[in-house]
C-alpha atoms as a printed R data frame, in Angstrom:
    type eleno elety resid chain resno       x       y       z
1   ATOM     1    CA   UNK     A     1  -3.443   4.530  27.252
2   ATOM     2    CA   UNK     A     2  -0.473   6.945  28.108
3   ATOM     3    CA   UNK     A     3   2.532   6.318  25.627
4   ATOM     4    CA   UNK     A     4   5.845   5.572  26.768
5   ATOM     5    CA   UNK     A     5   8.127   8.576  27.113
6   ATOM     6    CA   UNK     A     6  10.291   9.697  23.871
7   ATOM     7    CA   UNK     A     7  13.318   8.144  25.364
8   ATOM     8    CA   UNK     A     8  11.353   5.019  25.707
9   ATOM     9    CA   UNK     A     9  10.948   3.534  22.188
10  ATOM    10    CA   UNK     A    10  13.694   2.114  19.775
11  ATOM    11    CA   UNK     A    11  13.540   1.266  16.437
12  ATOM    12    CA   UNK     A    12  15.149  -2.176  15.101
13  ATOM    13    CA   UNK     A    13  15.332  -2.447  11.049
14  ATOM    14    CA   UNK     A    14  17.271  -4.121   8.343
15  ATOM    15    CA   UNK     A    15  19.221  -1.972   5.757
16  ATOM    16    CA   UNK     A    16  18.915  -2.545   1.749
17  ATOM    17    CA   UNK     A    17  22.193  -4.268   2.498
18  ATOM    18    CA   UNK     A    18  21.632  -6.658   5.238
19  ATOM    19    CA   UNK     A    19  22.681  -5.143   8.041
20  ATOM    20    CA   UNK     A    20  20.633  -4.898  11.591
21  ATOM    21    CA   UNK     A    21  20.224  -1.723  13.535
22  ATOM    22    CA   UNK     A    22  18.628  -0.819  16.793
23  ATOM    23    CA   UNK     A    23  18.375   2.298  17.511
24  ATOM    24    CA   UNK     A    24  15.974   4.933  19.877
25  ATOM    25    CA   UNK     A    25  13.210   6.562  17.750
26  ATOM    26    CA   UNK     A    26  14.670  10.124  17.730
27  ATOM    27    CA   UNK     A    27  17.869   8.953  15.714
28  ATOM    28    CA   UNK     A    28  15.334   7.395  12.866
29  ATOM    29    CA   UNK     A    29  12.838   9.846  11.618
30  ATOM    30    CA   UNK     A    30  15.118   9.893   8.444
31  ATOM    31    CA   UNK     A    31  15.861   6.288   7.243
32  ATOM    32    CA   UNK     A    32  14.132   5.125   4.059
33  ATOM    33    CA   UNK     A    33  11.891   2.735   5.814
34  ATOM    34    CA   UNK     A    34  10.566   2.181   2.276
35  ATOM    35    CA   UNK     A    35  13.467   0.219   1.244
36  ATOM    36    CA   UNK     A    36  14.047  -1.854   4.472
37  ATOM    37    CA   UNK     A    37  14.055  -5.750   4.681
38  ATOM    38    CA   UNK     A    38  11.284  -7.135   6.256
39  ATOM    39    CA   UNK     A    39  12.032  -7.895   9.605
40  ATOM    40    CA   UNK     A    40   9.892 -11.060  10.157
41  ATOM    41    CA   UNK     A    41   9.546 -13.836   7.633
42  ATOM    42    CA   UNK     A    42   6.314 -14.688   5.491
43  ATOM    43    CA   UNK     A    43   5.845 -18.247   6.879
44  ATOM    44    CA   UNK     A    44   3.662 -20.312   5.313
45  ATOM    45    CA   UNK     A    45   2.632 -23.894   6.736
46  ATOM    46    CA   UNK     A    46   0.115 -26.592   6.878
47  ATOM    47    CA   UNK     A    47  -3.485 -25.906   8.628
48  ATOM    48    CA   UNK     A    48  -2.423 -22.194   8.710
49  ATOM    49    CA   UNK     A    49  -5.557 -19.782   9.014
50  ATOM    50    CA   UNK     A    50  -4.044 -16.797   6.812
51  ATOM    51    CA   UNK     A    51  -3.188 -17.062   3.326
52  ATOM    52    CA   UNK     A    52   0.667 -15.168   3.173
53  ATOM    53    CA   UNK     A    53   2.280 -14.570  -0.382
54  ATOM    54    CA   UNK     A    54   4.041 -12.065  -2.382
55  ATOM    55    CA   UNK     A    55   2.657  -9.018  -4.121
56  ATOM    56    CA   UNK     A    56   4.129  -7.511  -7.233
57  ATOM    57    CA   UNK     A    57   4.749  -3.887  -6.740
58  ATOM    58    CA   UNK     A    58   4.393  -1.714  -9.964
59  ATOM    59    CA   UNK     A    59   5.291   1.496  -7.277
60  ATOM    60    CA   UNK     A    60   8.450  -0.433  -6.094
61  ATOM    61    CA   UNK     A    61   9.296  -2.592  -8.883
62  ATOM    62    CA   UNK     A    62   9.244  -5.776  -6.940
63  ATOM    63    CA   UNK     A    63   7.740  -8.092  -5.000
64  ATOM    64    CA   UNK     A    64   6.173  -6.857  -1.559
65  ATOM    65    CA   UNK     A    65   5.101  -9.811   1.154
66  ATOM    66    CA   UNK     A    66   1.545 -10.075   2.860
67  ATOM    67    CA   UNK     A    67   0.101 -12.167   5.262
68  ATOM    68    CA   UNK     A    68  -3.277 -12.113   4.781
69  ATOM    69    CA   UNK     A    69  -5.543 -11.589   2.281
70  ATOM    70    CA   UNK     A    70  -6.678  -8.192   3.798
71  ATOM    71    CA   UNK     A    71  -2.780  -7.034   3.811
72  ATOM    72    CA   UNK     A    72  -2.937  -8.255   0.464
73  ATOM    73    CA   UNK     A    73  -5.734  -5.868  -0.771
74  ATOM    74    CA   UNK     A    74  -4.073  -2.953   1.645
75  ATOM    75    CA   UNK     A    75  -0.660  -3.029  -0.174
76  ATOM    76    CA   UNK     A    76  -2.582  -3.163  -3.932
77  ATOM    77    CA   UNK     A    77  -4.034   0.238  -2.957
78  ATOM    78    CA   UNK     A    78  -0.784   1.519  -1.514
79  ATOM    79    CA   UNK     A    79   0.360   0.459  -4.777
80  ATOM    80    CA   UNK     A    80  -2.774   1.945  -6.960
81  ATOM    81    CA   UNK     A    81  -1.956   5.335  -4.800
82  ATOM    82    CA   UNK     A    82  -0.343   8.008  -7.246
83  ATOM    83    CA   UNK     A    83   1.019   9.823  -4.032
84  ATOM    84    CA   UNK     A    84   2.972   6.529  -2.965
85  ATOM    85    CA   UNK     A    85   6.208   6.352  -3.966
86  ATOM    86    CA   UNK     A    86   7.769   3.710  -1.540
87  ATOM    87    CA   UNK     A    87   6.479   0.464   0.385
88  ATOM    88    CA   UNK     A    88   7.454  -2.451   2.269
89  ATOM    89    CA   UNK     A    89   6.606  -4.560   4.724
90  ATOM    90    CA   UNK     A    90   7.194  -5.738   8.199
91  ATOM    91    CA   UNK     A    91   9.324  -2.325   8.015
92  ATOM    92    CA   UNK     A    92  10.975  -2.628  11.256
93  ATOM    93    CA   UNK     A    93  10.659  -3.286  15.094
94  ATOM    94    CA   UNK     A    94   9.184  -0.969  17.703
95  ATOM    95    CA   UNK     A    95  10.510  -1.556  21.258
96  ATOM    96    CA   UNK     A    96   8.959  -0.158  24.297
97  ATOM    97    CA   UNK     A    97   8.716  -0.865  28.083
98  ATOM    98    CA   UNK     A    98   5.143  -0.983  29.819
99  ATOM    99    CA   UNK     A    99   4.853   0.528  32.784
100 ATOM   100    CA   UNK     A   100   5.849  -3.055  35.005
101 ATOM   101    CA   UNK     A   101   8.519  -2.727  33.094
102 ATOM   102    CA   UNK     A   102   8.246  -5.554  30.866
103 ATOM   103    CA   UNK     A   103  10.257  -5.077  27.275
104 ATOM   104    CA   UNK     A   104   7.224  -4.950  24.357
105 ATOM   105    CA   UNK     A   105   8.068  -5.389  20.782
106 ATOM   106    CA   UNK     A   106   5.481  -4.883  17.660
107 ATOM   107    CA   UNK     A   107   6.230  -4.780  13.748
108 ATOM   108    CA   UNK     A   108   3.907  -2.571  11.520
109 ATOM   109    CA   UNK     A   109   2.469  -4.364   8.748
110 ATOM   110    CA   UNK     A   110   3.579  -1.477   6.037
111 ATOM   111    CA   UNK     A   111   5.509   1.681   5.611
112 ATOM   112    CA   UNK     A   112   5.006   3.874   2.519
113 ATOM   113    CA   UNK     A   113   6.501   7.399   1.188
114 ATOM   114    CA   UNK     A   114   4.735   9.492  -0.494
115 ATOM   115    CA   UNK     A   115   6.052  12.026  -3.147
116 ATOM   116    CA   UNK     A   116   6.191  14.720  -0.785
117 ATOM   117    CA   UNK     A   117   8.258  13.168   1.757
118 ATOM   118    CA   UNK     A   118   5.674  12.373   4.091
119 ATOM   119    CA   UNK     A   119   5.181   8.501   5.852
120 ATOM   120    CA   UNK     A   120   2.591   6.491   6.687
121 ATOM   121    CA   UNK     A   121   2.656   3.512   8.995
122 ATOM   122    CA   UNK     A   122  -0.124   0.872   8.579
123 ATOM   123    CA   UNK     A   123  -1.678  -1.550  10.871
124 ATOM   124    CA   UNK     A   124  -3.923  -4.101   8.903
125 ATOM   125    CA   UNK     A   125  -6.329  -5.800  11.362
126 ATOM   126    CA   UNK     A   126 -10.137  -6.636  10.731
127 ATOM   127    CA   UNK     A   127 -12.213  -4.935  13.539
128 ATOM   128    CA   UNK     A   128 -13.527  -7.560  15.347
129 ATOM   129    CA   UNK     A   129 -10.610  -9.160  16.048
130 ATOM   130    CA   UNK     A   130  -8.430  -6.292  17.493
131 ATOM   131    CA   UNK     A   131  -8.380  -7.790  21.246
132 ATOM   132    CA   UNK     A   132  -6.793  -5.605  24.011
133 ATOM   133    CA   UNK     A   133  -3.113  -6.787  23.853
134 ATOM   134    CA   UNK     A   134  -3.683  -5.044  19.913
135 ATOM   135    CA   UNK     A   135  -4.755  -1.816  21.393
136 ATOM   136    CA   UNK     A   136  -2.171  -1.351  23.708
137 ATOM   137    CA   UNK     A   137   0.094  -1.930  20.314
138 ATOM   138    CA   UNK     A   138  -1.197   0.374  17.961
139 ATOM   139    CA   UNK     A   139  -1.567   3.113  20.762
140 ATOM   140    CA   UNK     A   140   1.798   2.650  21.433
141 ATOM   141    CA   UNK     A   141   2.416   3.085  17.816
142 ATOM   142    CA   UNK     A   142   0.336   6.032  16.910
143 ATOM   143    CA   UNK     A   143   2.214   7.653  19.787
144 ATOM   144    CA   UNK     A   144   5.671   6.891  17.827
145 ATOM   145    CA   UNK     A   145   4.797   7.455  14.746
146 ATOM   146    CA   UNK     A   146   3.715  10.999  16.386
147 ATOM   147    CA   UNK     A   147   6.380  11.833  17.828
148 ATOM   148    CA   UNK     A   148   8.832  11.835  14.379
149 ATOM   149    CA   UNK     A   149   6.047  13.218  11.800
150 ATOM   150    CA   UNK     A   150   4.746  10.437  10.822
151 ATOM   151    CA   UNK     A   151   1.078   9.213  10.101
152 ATOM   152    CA   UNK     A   152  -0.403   5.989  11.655
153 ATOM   153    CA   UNK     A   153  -3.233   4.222  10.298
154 ATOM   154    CA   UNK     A   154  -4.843   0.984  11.882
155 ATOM   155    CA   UNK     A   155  -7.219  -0.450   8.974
156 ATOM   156    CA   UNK     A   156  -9.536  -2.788   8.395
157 ATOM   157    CA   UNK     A   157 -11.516  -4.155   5.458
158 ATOM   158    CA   UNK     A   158 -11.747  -1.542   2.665
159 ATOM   159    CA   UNK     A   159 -15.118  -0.993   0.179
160 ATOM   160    CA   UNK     A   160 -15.942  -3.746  -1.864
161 ATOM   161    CA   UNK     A   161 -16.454  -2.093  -4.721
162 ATOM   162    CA   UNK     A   162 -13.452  -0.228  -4.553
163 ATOM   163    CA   UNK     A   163 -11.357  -3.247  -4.438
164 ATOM   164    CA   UNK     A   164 -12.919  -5.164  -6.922
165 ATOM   165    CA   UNK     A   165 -12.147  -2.637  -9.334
166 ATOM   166    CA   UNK     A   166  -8.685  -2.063  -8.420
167 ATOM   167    CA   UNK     A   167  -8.100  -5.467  -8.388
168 ATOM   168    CA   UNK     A   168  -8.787  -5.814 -12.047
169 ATOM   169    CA   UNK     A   169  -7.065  -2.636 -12.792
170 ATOM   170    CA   UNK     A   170  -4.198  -4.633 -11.085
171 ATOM   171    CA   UNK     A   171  -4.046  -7.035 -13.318
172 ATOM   172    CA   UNK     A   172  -2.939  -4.582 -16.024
173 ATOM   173    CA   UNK     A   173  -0.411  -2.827 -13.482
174 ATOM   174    CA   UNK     A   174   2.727  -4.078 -15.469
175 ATOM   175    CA   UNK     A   175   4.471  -1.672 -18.079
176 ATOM   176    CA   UNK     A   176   4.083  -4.026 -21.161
177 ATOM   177    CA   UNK     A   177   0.472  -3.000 -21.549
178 ATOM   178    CA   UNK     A   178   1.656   0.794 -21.897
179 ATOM   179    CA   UNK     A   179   1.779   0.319 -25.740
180 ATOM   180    CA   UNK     A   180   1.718   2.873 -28.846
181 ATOM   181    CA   UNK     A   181   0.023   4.784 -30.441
182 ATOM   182    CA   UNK     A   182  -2.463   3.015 -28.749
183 ATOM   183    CA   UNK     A   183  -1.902   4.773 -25.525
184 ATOM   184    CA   UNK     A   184  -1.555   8.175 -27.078
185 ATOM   185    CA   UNK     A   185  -4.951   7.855 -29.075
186 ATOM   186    CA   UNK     A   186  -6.755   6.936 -25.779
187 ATOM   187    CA   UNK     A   187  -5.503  10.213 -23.879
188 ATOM   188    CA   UNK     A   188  -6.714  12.071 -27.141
189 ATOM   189    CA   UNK     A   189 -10.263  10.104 -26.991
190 ATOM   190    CA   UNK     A   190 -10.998  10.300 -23.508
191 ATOM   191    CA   UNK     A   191  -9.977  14.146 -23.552
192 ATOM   192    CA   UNK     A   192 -13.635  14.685 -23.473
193 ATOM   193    CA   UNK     A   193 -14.881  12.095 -21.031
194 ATOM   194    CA   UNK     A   194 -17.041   9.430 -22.486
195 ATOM   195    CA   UNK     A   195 -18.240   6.065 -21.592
196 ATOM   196    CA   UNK     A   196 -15.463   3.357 -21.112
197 ATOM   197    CA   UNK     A   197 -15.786   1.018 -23.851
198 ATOM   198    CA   UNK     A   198 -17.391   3.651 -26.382
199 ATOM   199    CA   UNK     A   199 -13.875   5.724 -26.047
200 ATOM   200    CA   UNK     A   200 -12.389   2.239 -26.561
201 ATOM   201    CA   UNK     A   201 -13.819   1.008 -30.056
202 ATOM   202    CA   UNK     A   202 -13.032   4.963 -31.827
203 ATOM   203    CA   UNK     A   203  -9.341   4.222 -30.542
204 ATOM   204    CA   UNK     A   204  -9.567   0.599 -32.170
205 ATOM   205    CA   UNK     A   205  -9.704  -3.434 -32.178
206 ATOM   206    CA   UNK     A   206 -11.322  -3.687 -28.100
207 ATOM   207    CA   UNK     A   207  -8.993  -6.765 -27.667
208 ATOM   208    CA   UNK     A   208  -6.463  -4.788 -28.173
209 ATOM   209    CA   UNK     A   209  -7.205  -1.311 -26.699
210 ATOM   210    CA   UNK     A   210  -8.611  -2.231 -23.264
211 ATOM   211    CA   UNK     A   211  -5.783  -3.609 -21.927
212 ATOM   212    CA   UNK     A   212  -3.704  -0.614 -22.538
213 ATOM   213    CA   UNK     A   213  -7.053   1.726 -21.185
214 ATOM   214    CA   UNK     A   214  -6.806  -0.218 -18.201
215 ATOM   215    CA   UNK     A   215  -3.154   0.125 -17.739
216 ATOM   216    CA   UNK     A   216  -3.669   4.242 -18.238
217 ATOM   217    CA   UNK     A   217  -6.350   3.893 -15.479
218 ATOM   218    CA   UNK     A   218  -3.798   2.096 -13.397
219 ATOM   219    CA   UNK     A   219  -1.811   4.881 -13.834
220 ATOM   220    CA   UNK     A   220  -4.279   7.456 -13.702
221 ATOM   221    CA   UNK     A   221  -3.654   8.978 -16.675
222 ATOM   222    CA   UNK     A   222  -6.946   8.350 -17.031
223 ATOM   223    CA   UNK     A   223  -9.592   8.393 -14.144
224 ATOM   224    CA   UNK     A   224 -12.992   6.636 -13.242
225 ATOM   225    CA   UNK     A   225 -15.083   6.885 -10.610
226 ATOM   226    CA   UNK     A   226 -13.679   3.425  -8.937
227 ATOM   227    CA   UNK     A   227 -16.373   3.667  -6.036
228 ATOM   228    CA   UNK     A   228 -18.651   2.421  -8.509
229 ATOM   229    CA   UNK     A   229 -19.302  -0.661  -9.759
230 ATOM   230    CA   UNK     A   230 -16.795  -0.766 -13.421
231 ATOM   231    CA   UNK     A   231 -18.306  -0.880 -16.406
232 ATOM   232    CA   UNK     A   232 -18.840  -0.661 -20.129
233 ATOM   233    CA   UNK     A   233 -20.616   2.841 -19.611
234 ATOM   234    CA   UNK     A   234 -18.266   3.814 -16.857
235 ATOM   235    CA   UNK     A   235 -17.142   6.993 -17.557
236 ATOM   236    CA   UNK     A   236 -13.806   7.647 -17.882
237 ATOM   237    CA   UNK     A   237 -11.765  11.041 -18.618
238 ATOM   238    CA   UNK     A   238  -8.053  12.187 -18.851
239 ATOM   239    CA   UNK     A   239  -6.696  12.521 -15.215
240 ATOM   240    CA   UNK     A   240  -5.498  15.763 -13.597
241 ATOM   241    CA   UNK     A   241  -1.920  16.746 -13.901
């Protein structure tokens, strides 16, 4: 597929505030996508095939929607991302005109910031179900988030593995498990790396210590290898920086 010309797309979003813009791509590059409304509501109703719901953002400090459970685990690792600074969903409208003519309209499933400035538009959609109508769309997107700087990725299902441990990192994602001098004696334990639940017991009580390990792991403040299956003999060390 060609993209449409630079003229060709606008871009129609919903301010902090609650007001609605449309305006052409050029005149955009600069909004904080990361704090728009979403543009299209989460609907939920009877006999429906995805499961849509509302993710609680440690990165943004509130509530993010999904509509699947595969947008779900996409906007946790957004989330688990140290670079990420900003996300939201349905971020805002992309219009374009095919070639006939015809108006065309599509809404990115996420926009994040990252602590450099940069952006990244996602696409969420499992493989075997992108049909040709989808292509056309993300093409058309990858071409507009060229054109301003920013990056495009169309995703499907992530590792296993990698998931499954971020998702019970996740549940320790909230700042009431950052507790002292618990936390401090686990950056002063693990400054040597050792396995995950030896480190653990020499900082104290287990019930009480792994929740706040996890919570530093969340954070990477401290790191594991989270392409591997977690573990008591994980081995986890002091992150970088």
């Amino acid at each position: 597929m060609t993209g449409p010309p630079p003229e060709g797309f606008e871009v129609g979003y919903i301010d902090p505030g609650g007001s609605e813009f449309r305006r052409p791509l050029a005149d955009v590059w600069s909004v904080r996508f990361e704090d728009a409304v979403p543009v299209r509501e989460f609907k939920s109703y009877k006999g429906q095939r995805h499961l849509p719901g509302l993710w609680w953002s440690s990165t943004a400090g509130g509530h993010i929607g999904y509509e699947s459970w595969l947008e779900r685990d996409h906007v946790m690792l957004l989330d688990f991302d140290p670079s990420v600074v900003g996300v939201s969903s349905q971020p805002f409208w992309l219009f374009w005109a095919a070639e006939t003519g015809k108006g065309i309209s599509h809404a990115p499933d996420y926009f994040a910031r990252r602590d450099d400035g940069t952006a990244i538009v996602i696409d969420c959609r499992p493989a075997d179900r992108r049909k040709p109508r989808d292509w056309m769309k993300f093409e058309a997107t990858q071409a507009a988030c060229d054109q301003v700087g920013w990056e495009f990725r169309l995703v499907g299902a992530p590792d296993e593995i990698v998931v499954g441990n971020v998702r019970w990192l996740a549940g320790y994602r909230h700042p009431r498990h950052l507790v002292e001098p618990v936390a401090s004696g686990l950056r002063e334990v693990f400054a040597e790396p050792l396995p995950l639940v030896d480190g653990a017991v020499m900082v104290g009580d287990p019930i009480a210590v792994l929740p706040v390990l996890f919570h530093l792991l969340w954070l990477h403040e401290l790191v594991v290898d989270v392409a591997a299956p977690l573990h008591a003999e994980s081995v986890v060390s002091l992150g970088v920086g």
